[in-house]
SEKE-8373 format. One line per field, with one value per residue: residue number from 1; x, y, z of N, C-alpha, C in turn. Coordinates in steps of 0.1 Angstrom, whole numbers, plus 5000, padded with zeros to 4 digits. Atoms other than C-alpha are relative to their C-alpha. Layout:
i = (NUM; ...)
nxx = (X; ...)
nyy = (Y; ...)
nzz = (Z; ...)
caxx = (X; ...)
cayy = (Y; ...)
cazz = (Z; ...)
cxx = (X; ...)
cyy = (Y; ...)
czz = (Z; ...)
END
This chain:
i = (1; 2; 3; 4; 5; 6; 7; 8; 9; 10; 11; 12; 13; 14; 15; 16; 17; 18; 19; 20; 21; 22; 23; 24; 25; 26; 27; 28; 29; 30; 31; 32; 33; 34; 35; 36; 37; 38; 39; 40; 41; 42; 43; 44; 45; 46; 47; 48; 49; 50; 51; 52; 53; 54; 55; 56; 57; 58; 59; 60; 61; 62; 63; 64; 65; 66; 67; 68; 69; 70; 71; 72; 73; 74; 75; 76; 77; 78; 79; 80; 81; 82; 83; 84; 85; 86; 87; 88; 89; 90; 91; 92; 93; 94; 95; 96; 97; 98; 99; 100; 101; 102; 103; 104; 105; 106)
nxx = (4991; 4992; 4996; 4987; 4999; 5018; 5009; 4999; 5014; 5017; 5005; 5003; 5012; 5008; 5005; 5005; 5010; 5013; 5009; 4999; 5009; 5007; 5005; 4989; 4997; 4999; 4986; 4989; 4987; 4985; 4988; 4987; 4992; 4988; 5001; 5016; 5015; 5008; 5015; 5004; 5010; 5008; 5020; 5005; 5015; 5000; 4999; 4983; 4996; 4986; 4993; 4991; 4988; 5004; 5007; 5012; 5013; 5000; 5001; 5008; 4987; 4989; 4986; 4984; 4989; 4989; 4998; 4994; 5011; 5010; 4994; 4998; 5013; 5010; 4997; 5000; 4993; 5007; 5018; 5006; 5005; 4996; 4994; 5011; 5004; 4988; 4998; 4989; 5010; 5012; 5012; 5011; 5012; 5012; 4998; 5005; 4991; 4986; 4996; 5002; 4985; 4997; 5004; 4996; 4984; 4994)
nyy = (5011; 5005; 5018; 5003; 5012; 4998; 5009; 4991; 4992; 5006; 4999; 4986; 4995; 5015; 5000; 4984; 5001; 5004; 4991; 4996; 5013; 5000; 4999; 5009; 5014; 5009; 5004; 4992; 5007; 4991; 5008; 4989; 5005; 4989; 5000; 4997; 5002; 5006; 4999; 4995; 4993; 4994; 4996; 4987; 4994; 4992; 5007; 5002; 5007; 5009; 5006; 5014; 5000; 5012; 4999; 5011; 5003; 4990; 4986; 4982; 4991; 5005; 4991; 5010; 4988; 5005; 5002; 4992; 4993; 4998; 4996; 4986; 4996; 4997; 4988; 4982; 4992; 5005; 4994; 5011; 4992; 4999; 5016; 5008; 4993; 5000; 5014; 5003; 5004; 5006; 5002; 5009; 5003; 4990; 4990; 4994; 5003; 4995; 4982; 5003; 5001; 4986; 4992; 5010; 5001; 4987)
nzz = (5002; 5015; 5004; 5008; 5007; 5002; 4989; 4988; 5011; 4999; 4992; 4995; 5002; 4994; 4982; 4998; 4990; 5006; 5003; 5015; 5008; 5000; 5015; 5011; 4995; 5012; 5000; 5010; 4999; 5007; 5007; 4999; 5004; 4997; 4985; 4986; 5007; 4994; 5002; 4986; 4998; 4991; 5003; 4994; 4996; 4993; 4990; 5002; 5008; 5001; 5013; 5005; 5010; 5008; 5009; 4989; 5002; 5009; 4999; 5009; 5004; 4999; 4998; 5008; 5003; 4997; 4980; 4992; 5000; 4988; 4990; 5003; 5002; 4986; 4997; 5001; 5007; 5016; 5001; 5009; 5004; 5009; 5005; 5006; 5011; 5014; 5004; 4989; 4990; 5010; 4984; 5009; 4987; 4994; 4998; 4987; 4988; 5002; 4996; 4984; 4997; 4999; 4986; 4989; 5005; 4998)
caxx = (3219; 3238; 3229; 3258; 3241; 3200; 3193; 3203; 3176; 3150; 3153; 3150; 3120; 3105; 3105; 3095; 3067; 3030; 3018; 3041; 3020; 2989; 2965; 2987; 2983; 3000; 3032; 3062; 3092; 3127; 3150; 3184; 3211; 3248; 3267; 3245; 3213; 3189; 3152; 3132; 3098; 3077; 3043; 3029; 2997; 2986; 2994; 3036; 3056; 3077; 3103; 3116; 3143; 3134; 3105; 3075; 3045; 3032; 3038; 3015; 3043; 3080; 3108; 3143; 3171; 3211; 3216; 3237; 3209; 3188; 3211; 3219; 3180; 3171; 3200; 3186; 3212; 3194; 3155; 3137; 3117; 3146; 3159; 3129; 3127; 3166; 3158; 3180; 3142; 3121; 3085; 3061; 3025; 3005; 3018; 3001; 3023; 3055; 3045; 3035; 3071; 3082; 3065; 3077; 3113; 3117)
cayy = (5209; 5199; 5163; 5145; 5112; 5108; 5084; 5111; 5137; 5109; 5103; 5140; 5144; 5105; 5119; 5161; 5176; 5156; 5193; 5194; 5164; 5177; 5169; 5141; 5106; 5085; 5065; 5081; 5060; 5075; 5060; 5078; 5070; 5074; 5069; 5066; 5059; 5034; 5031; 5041; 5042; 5069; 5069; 5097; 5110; 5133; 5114; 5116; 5094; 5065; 5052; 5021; 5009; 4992; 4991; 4981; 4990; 5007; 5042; 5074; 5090; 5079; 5108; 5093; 5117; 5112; 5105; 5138; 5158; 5150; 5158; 5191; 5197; 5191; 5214; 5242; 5245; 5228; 5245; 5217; 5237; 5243; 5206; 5193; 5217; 5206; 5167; 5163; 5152; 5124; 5122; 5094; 5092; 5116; 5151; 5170; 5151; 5161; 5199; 5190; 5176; 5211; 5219; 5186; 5190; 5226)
cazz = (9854; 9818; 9810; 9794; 9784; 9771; 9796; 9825; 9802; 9800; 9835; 9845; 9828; 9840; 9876; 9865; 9883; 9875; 9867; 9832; 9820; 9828; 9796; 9782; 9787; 9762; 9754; 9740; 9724; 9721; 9692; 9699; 9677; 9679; 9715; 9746; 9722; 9725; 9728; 9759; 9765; 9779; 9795; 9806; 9824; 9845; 9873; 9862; 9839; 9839; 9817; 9805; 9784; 9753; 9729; 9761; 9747; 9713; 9711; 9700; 9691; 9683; 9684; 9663; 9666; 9673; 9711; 9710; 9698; 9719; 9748; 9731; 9726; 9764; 9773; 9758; 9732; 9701; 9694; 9684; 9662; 9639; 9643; 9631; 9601; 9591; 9593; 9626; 9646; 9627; 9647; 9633; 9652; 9669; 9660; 9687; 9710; 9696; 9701; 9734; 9739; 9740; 9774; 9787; 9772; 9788)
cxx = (5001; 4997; 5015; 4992; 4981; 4996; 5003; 4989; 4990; 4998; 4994; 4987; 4992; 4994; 5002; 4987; 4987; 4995; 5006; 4995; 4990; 4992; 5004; 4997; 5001; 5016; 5008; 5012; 5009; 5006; 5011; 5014; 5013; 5004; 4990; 4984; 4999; 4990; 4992; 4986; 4994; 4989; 4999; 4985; 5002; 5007; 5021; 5001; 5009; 5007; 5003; 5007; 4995; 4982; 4985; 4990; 4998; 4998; 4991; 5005; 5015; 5008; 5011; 5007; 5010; 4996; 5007; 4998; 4988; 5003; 5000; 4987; 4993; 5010; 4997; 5007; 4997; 4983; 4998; 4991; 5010; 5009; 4995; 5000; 5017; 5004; 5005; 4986; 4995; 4990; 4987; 4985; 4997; 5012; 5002; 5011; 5012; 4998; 4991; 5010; 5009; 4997; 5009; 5011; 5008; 5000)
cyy = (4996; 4984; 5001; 4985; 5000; 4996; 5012; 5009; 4990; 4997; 5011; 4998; 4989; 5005; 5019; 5001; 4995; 5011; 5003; 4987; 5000; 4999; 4986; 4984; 4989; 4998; 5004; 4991; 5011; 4991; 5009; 4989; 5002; 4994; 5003; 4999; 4987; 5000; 5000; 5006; 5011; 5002; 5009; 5003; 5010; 5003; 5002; 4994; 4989; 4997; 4987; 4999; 4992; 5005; 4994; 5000; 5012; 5013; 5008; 5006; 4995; 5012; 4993; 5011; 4996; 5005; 5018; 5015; 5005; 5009; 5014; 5007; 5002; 5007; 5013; 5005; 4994; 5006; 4988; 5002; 4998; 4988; 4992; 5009; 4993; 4988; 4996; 4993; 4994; 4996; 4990; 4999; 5015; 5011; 5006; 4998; 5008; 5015; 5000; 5002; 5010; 5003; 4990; 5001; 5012; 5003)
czz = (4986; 5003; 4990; 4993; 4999; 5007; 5012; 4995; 5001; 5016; 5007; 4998; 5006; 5013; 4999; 5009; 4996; 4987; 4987; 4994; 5002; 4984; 4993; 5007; 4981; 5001; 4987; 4998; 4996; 4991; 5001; 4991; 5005; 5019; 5015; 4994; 5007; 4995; 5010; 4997; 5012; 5002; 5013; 5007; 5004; 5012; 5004; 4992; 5006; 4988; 5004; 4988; 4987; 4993; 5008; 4995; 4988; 5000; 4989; 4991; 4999; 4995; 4998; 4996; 5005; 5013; 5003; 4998; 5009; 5015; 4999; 4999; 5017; 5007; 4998; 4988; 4982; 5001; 4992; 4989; 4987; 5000; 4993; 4986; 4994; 5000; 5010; 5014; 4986; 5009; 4989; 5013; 5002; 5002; 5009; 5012; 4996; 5001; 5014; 5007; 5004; 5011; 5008; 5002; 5008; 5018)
END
């Protein structure tokens, strides 16, 4: 399935299967700029994830990229890898996580 908007992408992943969040417990914020952005937390366990809209509780990790990057990044058609190398991903906080994000994102 092609998301069209982040929030359809952040929910996918909110309700993926427990077992791609095994290892991981911590809260992730999105800042998405640009059309359909925002700010959306996500917390994670083992257990699953939820989201919420908005800035709920301090994050590990904070991911700040245009809203239509991000979209294009959990389609498959942006490598996050070479987004983050050409300034198009800014990740403040816990590293680790952000190349975690990768299993979660896929």
């Amino acid at each position: 399935m092609a998301f069209t908007t982040p929030l359809e992408a952040l929910k996918s992943i909110s309700s993926a299967d427990p077992a791609k969040f095994a290892g991981i417990d911590a809260v992730l914020l999105f800042e998405l700029t640009g059309d359909g952005g925002g700010k959306w937390t996500l917390t994670v366990s083992s257990e699953g994830a939820s989201l919420e809209e908005g800035e709920t509780t301090p994050p590990a990790m904070t991911l700040s990229m245009s809203a239509s990057d991000f979209v294009a990044m959990t389609n498959g058609e942006l490598n996050p890898m070479a987004a983050f190398m050409q300034g198009k991903i800014k990740i403040t906080g816990d590293m680790s996580l952000a190349m975690r994000l990768q299993t979660i994102l896929s």
